[in-house]
N, C-alpha and C positions, 0 to 999 in steps of 0.2 A: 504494500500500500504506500501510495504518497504520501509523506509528512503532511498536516495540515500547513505548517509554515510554508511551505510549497506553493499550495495550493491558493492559498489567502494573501502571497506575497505580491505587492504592488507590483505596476508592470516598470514603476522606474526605484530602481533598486541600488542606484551607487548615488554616494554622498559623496559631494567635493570637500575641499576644506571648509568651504562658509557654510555646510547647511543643504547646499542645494541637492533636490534629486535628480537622476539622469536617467536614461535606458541601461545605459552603458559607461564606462571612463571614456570610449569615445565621442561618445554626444557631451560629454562635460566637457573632454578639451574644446571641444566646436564651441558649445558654449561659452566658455570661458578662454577663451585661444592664446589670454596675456600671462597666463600665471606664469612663477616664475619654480623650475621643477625644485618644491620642497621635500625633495630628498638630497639633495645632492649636499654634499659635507660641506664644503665652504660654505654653499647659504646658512647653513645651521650656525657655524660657526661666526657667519655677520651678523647674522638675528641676534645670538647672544652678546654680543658684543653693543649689539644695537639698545639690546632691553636694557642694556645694566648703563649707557648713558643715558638713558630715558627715567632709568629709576631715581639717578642721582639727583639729575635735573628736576624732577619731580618732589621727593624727599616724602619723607611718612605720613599717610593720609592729606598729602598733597601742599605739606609745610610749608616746601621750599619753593614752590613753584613760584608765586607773584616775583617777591625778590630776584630769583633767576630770570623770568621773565623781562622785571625792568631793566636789572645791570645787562643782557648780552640776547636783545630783542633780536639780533643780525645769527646767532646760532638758532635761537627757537624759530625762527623763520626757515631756517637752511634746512634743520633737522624734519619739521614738520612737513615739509615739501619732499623729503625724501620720503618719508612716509613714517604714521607712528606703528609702533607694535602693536598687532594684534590684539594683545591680551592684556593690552594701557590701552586701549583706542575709546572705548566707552566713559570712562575716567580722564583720561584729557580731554577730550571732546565736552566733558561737563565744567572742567575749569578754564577752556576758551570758550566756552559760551557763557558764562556768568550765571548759570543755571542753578549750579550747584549751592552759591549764594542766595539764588533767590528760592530753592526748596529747603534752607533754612531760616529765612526769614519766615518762609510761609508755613511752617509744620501742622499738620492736620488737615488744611485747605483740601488737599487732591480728597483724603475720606469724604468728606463733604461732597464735595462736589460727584463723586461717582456715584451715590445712594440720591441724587438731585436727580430730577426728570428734563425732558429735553426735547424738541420738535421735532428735532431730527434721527432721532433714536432708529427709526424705520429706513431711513436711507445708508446710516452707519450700519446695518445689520444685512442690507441688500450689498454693499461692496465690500464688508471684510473676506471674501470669500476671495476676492479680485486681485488681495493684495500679497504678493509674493507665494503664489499658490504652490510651486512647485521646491517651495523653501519648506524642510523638517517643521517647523516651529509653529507653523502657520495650516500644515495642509489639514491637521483633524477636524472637521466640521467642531464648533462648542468646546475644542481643544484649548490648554492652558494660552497659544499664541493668539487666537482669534479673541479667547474671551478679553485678553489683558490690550489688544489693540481695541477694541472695542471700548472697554471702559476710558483707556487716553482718550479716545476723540470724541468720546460721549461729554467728558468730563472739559475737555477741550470745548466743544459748542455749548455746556452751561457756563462757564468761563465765560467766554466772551461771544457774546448771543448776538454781535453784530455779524462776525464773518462766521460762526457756525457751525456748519462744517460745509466744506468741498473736498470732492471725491480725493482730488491729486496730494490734501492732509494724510491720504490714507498710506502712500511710500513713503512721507519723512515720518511716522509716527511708525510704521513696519521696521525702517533702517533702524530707528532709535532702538526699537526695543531688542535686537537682534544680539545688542549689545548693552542693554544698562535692565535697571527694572522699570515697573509701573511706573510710579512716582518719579523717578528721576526720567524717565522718557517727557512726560507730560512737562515736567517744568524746562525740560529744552527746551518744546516746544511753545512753549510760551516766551522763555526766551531769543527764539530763534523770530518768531513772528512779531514780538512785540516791541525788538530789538534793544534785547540788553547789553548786547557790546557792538554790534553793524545796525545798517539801516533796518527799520519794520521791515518783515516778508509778510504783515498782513495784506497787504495790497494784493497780492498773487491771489487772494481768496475772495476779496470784499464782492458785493455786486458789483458787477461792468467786468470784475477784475482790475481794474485801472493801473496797477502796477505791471501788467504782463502786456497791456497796450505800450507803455511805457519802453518795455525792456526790448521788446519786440520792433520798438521803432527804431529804438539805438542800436541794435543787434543789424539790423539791414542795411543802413547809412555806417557802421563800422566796418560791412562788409565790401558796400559800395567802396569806401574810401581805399581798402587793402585789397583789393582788389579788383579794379575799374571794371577788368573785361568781364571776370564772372558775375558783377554786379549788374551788367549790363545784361550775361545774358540769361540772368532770372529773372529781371525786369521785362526781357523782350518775349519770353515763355508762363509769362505772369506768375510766377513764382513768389510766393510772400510768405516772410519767417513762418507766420501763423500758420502755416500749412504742415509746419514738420516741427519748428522747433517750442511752442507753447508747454510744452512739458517736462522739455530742459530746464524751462526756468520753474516752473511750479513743481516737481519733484525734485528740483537740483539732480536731473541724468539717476534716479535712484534704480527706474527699471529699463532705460535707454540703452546700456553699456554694459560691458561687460564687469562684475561686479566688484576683481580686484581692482582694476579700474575706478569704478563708482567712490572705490574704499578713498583711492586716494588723493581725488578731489574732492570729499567730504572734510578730510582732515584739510587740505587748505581753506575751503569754505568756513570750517569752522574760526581759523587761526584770521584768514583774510574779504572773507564776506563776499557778496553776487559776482564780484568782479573774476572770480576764477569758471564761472558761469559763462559768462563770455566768452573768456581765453581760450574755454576747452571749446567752444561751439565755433568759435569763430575759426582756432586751429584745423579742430576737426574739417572743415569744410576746406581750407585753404592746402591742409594736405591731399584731399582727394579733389582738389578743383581741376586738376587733368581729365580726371574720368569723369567730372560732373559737368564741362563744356562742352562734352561730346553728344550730351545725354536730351532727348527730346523730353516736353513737358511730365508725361506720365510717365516714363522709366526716370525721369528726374527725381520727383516727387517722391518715388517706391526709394530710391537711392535714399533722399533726407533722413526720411520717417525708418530705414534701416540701417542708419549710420553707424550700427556697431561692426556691422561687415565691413566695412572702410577703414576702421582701426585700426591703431599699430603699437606697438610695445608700449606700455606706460610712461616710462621713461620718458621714450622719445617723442612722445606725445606732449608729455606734461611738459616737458624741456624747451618744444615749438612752442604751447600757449605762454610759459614765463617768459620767453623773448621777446613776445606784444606788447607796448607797452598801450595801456589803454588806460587809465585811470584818467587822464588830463582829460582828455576826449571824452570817453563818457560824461564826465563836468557838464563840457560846453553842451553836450547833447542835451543832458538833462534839463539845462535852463530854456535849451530852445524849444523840445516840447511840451515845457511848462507855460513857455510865453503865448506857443502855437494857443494851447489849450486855453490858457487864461482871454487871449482875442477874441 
């Protein structure tokens, strides 16, 4: 007779490092095509080398970090762009978002607010199914992953009953929990949105969206600018951000990419804010803009909206968006279609 494990066993049955399931390890590489082979003894031997300045730099229950932080701003930048560790990545990500302050200011609040009722209760219960389905943590129907995403963004839309909830809450409140718990997921999120260390991300959810109109206008005219010809010839195939890229900016790339990837523009997101938002989309486009002037309107379109096939090593990827320098620019953009808007 068959084992009943056999028989009951799901049809995707291999786990990558993060979580995810697969058919097979080869649907995971295809999946994930950037990873870097964690076996191999040197990588081990830089990871630990990597953890234990990360530990220092951090210090006991996260001592020393501010201080290290202010004296040697020019290494926590360097080191955090190369990527954090793994198994500190939940735990820094809450001391460069100011989070972790503000879930001790506010102790108890998240209880509260989860046993509070909420309008959207019905919509939050129709997409948590949506959100990283084929992630361990998340696929049990009523599972510990769906029930604890659930309560953040339940608890999230009684929080703040302007913006609510919108579906695209449902990948950075899924990434969060991947890695931290209930309550420290929620108070990211609240500092991420309400901007306790970068600008607001509530705009990305409000009615209109009016932050993604926003980001989307300066995302096109940045591209126009680095780019004339291919600016030109998505303008001449009517090609417009909001066609492909509206979900890079409201997920920040959470289910766009491939997910070491995703991992490690998080952590600069977290350390440097929207602006590495940009870099990556605008990179990503500027590397594959060979094969995207070739390309008529609907195999254009199909190329955008599967920009993870276009990808290329991490590194060299991340390495191309920090060579943009976009911050000035974005500036000037912001005021102009603020001015546009205010006329």
């Amino acid at each position: 007779a068959v084992p009943t494990t056999q028989i009951n066993r799901p049809p995707r049955d291999y786990m990558d490092e993060y979580g995810f399931l697969h058919l097979d390890k080869k649907e995971s590489d295809e999946h994930n095509p950037l990873s870097t082979p964690a076996e191999s003894k040197e990588y081990q031997q830089r990871q630990t080398r990597r953890l234990h300045k990360w530990r220092k730099m951090i210090g006991a229950g996260g001592s020393d970090w501010k201080e290290y932080a202010r004296r040697k701003p020019a290494v926590v930048k360097r080191r955090v762009r190369k990527g954090i560790p793994d198994s500190l990545r939940g735990w820094v990500w809450q001391l460069l978002s100011g989070s972790r302050e503000l879930l001790l200011r506010n102790e108890g609040v998240y209880e509260q607010l989860v046993f509070e009722s909420s309008v959207s209760e019905m919509d939050i219960i129709r997409d948590i199914s949506r959100t990283f389905p084929s992630h361990i943590f998340f696929q049990q129907r009523h599972g510990p992953g769906q029930r604890s995403l659930y309560n953040v963004l339940k608890a999230y839309s009684v929080y703040d009953r302007e913006v609510g909830y919108v579906q695209g809450m449902g990948f950075i409140a899924g990434l969060l929990l991947l890695y931290m718990g209930e309550e420290d997921a929620f108070w990211m999120l609240v500092a991420l949105l309400k901007g306790a260390v970068h600008a607001p991300m509530e705009g990305l959810y409000q009615p209109g969206l009016p932050l993604v109109q926003q980001y989307l206008w300066q995302f096109q005219r940045m591209v126009e600018e680095l780019s004339p010809k291919l600016g030109a010839h998505l303008e001449a195939e009517n090609i417009h951000p909001s066609m492909y890229a509206s979900q890079w900016f409201i997920t920040v790339y959470s289910y766009s990419l491939p997910f070491d990837l995703v991992l490690r523009i998080w952590d600069i997101f977290m350390l440097e804010g929207m602006k590495i938002v940009f870099r990556v989309g605008l990179a990503l486009i500027l590397c594959a803009q060979e094969e995207l002037l070739e390309l008529p309107f609907e195999k254009l379109v199909a190329a955008l909206r599967n920009i993870r096939q276009l990808t290329v090593d991490p590194d060299l990827l991340l390495r191309e968006a920090m060579s943009l320098r976009v911050s000035k620019k974005l500036e000037e953009l912001e005021k102009e279609f603020k001015a546009q808007a205010a006329a």
